[in-house]
C-alpha positions in Angstrom: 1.6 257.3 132.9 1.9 253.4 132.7 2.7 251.5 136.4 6.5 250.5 136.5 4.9 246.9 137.6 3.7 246.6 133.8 7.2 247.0 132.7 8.1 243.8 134.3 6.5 240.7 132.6 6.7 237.0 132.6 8.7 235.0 130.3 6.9 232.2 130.0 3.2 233.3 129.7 3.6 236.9 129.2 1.5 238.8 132.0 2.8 241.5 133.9 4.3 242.0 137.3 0.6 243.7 138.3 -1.3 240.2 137.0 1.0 237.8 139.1 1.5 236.9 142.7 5.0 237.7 142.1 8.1 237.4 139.2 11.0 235.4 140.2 14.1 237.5 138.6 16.7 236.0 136.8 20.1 236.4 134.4 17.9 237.7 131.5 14.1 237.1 132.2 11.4 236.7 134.9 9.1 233.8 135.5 6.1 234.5 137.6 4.6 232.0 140.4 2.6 230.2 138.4 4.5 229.0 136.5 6.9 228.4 138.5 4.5 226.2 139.8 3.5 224.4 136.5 6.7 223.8 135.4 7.5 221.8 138.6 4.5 219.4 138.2 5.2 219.4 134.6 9.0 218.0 135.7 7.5 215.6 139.2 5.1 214.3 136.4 7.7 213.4 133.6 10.4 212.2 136.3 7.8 210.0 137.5 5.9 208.6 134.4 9.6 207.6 133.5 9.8 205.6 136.7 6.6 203.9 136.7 6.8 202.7 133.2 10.8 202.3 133.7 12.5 199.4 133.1 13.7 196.6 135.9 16.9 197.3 137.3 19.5 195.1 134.9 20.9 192.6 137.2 24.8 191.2 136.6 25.9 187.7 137.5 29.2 188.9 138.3 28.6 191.4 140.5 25.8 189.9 142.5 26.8 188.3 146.2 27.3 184.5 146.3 25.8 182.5 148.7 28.9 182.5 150.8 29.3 186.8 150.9 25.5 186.2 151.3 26.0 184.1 154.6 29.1 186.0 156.0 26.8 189.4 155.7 24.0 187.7 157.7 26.3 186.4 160.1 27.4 189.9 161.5 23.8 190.5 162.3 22.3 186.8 163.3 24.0 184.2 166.1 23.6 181.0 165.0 21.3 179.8 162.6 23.8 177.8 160.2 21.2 175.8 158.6 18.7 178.7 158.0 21.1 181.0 156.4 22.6 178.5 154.3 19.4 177.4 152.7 18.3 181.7 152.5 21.6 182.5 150.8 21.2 179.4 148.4 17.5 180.6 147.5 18.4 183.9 146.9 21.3 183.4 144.5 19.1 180.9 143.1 16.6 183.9 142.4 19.3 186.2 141.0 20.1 183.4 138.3 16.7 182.4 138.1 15.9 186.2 137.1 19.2 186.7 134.9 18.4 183.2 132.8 17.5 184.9 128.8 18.2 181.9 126.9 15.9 179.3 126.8 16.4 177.3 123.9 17.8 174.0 125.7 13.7 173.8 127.0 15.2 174.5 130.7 13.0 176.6 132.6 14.3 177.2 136.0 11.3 177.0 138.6 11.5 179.1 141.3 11.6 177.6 145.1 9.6 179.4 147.7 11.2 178.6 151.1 9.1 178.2 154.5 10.8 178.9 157.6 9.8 177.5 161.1 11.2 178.5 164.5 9.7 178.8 168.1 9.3 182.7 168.9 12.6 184.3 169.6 14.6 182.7 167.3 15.4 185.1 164.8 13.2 184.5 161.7 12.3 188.3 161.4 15.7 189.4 162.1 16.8 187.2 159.5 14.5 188.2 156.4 15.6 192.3 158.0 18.9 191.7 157.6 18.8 189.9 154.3 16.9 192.6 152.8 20.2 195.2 152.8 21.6 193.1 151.0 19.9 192.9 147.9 19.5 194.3 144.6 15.5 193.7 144.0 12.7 195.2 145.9 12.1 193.7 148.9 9.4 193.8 151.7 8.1 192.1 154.9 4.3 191.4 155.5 2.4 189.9 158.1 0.2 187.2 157.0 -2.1 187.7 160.5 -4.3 190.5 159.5 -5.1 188.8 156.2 -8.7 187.3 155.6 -10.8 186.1 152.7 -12.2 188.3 149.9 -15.1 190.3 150.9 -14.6 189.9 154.9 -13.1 193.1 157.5 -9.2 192.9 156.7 -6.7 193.3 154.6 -7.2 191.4 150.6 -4.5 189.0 149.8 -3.4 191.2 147.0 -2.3 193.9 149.5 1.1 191.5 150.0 1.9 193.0 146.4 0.7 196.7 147.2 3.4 196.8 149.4 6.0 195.3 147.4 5.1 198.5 144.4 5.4 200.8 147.4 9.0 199.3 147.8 9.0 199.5 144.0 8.0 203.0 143.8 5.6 201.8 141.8 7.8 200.4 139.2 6.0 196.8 138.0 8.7 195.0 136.0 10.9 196.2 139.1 8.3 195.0 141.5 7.8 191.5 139.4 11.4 190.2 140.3 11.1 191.1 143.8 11.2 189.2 147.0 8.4 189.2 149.7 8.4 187.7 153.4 5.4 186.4 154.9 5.5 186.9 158.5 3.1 184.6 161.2 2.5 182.3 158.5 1.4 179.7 161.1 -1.2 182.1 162.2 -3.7 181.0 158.6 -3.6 177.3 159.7 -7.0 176.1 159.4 -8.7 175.2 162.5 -9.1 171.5 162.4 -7.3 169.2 160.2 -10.1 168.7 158.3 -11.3 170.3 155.4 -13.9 173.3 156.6 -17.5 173.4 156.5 -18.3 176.6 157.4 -16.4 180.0 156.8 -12.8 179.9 157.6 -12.0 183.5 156.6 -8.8 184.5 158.3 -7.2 180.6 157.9 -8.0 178.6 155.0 -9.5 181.0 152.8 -6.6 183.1 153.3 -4.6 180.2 152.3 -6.5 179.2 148.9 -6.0 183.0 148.1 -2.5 182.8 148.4 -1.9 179.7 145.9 -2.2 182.1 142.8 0.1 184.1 144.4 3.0 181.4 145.4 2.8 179.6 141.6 2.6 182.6 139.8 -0.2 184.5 137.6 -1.3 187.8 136.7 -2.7 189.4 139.8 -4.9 193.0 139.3 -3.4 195.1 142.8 -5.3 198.2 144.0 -2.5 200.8 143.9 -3.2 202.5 147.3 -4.3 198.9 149.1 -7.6 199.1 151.1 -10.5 197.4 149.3 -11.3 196.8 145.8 -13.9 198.5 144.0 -15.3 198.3 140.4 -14.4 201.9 139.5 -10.5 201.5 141.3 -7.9 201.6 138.3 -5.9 198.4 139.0 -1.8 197.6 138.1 -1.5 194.2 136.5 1.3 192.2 138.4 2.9 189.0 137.5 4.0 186.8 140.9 5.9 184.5 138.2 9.4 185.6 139.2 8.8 187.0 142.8 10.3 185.1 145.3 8.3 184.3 148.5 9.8 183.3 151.9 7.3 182.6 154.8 8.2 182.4 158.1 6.3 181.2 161.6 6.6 180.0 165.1 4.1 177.2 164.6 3.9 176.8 168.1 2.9 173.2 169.9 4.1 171.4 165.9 6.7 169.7 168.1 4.3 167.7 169.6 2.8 166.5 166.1 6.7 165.8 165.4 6.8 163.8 167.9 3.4 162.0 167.7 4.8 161.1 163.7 8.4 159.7 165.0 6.5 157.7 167.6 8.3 159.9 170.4 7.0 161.5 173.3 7.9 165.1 174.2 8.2 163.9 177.5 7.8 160.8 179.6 9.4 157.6 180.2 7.6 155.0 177.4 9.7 156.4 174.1 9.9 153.4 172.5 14.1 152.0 171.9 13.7 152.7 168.3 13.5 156.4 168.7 16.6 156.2 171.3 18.9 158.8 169.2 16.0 161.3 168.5 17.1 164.9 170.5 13.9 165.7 172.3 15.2 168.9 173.3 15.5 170.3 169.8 12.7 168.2 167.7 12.1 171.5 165.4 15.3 169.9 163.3 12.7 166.8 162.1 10.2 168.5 160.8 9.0 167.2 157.5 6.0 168.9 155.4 3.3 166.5 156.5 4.1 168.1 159.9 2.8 171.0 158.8 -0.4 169.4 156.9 -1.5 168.3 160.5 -1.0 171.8 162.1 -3.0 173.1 159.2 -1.5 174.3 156.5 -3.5 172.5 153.0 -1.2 170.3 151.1 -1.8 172.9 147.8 0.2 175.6 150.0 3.0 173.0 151.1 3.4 172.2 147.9 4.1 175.6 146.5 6.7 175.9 149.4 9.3 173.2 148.3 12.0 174.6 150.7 11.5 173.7 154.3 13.7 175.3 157.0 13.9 175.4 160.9 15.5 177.5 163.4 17.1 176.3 166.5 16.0 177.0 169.7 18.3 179.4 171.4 20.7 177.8 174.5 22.8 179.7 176.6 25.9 180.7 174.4 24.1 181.6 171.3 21.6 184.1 174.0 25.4 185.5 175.3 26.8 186.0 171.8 23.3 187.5 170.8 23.4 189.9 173.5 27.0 191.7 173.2 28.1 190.7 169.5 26.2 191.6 167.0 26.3 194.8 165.1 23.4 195.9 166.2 23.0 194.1 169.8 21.2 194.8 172.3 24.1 196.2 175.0 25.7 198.4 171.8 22.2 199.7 171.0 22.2 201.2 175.0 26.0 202.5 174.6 24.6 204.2 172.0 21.7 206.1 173.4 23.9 207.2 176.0 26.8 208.5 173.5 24.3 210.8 172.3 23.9 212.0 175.9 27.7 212.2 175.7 27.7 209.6 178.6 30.3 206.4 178.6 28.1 203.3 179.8 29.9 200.0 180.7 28.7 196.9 182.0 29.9 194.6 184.4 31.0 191.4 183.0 28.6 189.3 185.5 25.4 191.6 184.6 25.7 190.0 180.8 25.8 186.5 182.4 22.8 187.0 184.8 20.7 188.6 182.0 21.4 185.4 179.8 20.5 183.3 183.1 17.2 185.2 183.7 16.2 185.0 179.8 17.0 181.3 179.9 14.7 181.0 182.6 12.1 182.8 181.1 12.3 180.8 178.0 11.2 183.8 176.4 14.5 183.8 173.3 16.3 186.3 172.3 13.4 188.6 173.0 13.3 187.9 176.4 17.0 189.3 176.6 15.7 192.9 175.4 13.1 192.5 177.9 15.4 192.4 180.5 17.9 194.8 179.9 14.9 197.5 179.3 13.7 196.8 183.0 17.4 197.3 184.1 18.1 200.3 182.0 14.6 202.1 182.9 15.4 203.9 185.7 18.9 205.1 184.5 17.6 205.9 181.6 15.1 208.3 183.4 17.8 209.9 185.4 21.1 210.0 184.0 20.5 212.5 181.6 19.6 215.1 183.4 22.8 214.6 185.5 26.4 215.6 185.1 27.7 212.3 184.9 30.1 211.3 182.1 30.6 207.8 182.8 27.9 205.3 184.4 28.7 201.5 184.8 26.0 198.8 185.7 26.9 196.7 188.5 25.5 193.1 189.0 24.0 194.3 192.6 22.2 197.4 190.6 21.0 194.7 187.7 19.4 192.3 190.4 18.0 195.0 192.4 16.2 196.2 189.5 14.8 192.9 188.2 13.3 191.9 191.8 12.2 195.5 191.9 10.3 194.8 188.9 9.1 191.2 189.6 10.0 190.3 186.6 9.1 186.9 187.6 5.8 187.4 185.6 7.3 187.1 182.7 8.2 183.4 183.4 6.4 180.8 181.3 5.5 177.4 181.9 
């Protein structure tokens, strides 16, 4: 007599119950485990051969922000900054149009304008490029140009900027191709001297000759995965034509080649009458691209970089706003982690102005302010939670307490 488990038989391929791991029963048939199995790679593969070789996402002129709703988005993030987000929100829209321009027959190819940002640490040129990036319609992704060195050398290749940007993609090239990338600790590939090298410079001006094919726009073979290339790695062709790149750095100590070009001094009494009117507290706001030529960026890279930005340094009201008003700030961040404690935290309204007086002190930005509300926070943090407490508020005598507890006079720079 014939097993009741050969009654049963897949569907699909035809074995019995007694050949298969097991049959998967259904309104009027049975499929068997493998494949079950088959028929899901069968439907990852087509769903994602469809994506890969898809087309890029069809943008509309019309429904795309302008640079005003780009700027008023920014602003609920970023204090401050005018000047910055202006020029961003500009470049950007430019890039949309740039992208959505079909018809060429007037001969007018629109170019596209990479945009360098400078700003002492703290300032917000990360926080920017972040917030930006919610906002838009084309793959986007940060990088940071510090771990980049020449071809051939320990590091990353200068191809792995656009490995991320397919990851973004999800692998999707004509998606990827009208993407935008940000170039974080750009300042950190300045060549060593400010003239030409001799030797190897592998992590600074090599980097920077790599990146010109990049910036202008060619077709650039990317490893898939990143890492190193090899001769056997299959490569994805990608054309940088229509990406958009923004760098951004602190270039740290530039104000001093400011200076040394307006025939200032930083500090001192000899400033010549001529230079009277020149704000020696903010001289980030003169910087020109020959500035950058003497910290040690080469003229080919400047060049490619047509739009020149800077970010104020922080004062005192823009460190106040920064701390309380933002959608994300630093004192609604706290309030948060302790709502999910199901604990109301309040702050006195003289702990906010002591943190902005300690982080102006430290000079340390808008960093500095998250620095110091961590070293205040700590021990509540550690404690509250495992207390009864529904409501905890931080008094100014608790706040100083903590911070001479902590010395945090360490943190003090020069």
């Amino acid at each position: 007599m014939a097993d009741s488990r050969t009654k049963k038989k897949c569907s699909f391929c035809g074995r019995p119950e007694n050949e298969v791991g097991f049959l998967i029963t259904g309104m009027n048939g049975y499929i068997c485990d493998s494949c079950a199995t088959q028929a899901y790679e069968i439907t990852q593969e087509a769903l994602g051969e469809g994506k890969k070789s898809g087309e890029a996402t069809k943008l509309n002129l019309k429904e795309l922000p302008k640079p005003v709703e780009i700027k008023k988005f920014i602003d609920q993030y970023v204090i401050g900054q005018d000047d910055a987000k202006r020029f961003l929100s500009v470049s950007v829209y430019n890039h949309y149009k740039r992208l959505l321009q079909k018809d060429n027959s007037d001969d007018v190819e629109i170019e596209k304008s990479n945009i360098i940002m400078v700003g002492s640490t703290g300032t917000g040129k990360t926080l920017l490029a972040r917030t930006i990036a919610k906002l838009l319609h084309v793959p986007f992704t940060i990088v940071d140009a510090t771990v980049l060195t020449e071809a051939g050398y320990v590091g990353e290749d200068i191809e792995s900027i656009l490995t991320r940007l397919l990851q973004v993609a999800d692998y999707n090239v004509p998606e990827a191709e009208q993407g935008i990338v940000f170039i974080d600790e750009i300042d950190k590939i300045a060549r060593k001297g400010d003239n030409p090298s001799i030797t190897r410079d592998v992590s600074g001006e090599g980097v920077q000759q790599g990146l010109l094919k990049l910036l202008e726009g060619s077709v650039v073979n990317v490893p898939p995965q990143g890492g190193r290339k090899h001769p056997d790695q299959k490569m994805i062709p990608v054309n940088t034509k229509n990406i958009l790149f923004i760098c951004g750095g602190a270039f740290d100590g530039i104000e001093k080649k400011i200076a040394q070009r307006l025939n200032t001094h930083v500090v001192g009494y000899t400033a010549s009458q001529k230079t009277a009117t020149v704000d020696k507290n903010n001289m980030m706001q003169y910087i020109a691209p020959q500035d950058l030529k003497s910290f040690g960026l080469i003229p080919e890279i400047i060049g490619r970089l047509p739009v020149l930005t800077y970010l104020n340094p922080l004062d005192r009201e823009a460190l106040r706003a920064i701390l309380t008003e933002p959608k994300n700030s630093i004192i609604k961040q706290y309030i948060k982690l302790f709502e999910m404690d199901n604990i109301k935290l309040t702050f006195q309204d003289s702990v906010f102005e002591y943190i902005v007086d300690k982080a102006v002190e430290y000079k340390l930005g808008a960093r500095g302010l998250r620095s110091i509300v961590e070293t205040i926070m700590m021990d509540v943090m550690f404690e509250i939670p495992s207390e009864s407490k529904k409501e905890y508020e931080v008094t100014l005598d608790y706040a100083k307490h903590q911070l001479e507890k902590a010395n945090m006079a360490r943190l003090q720079t020069a």
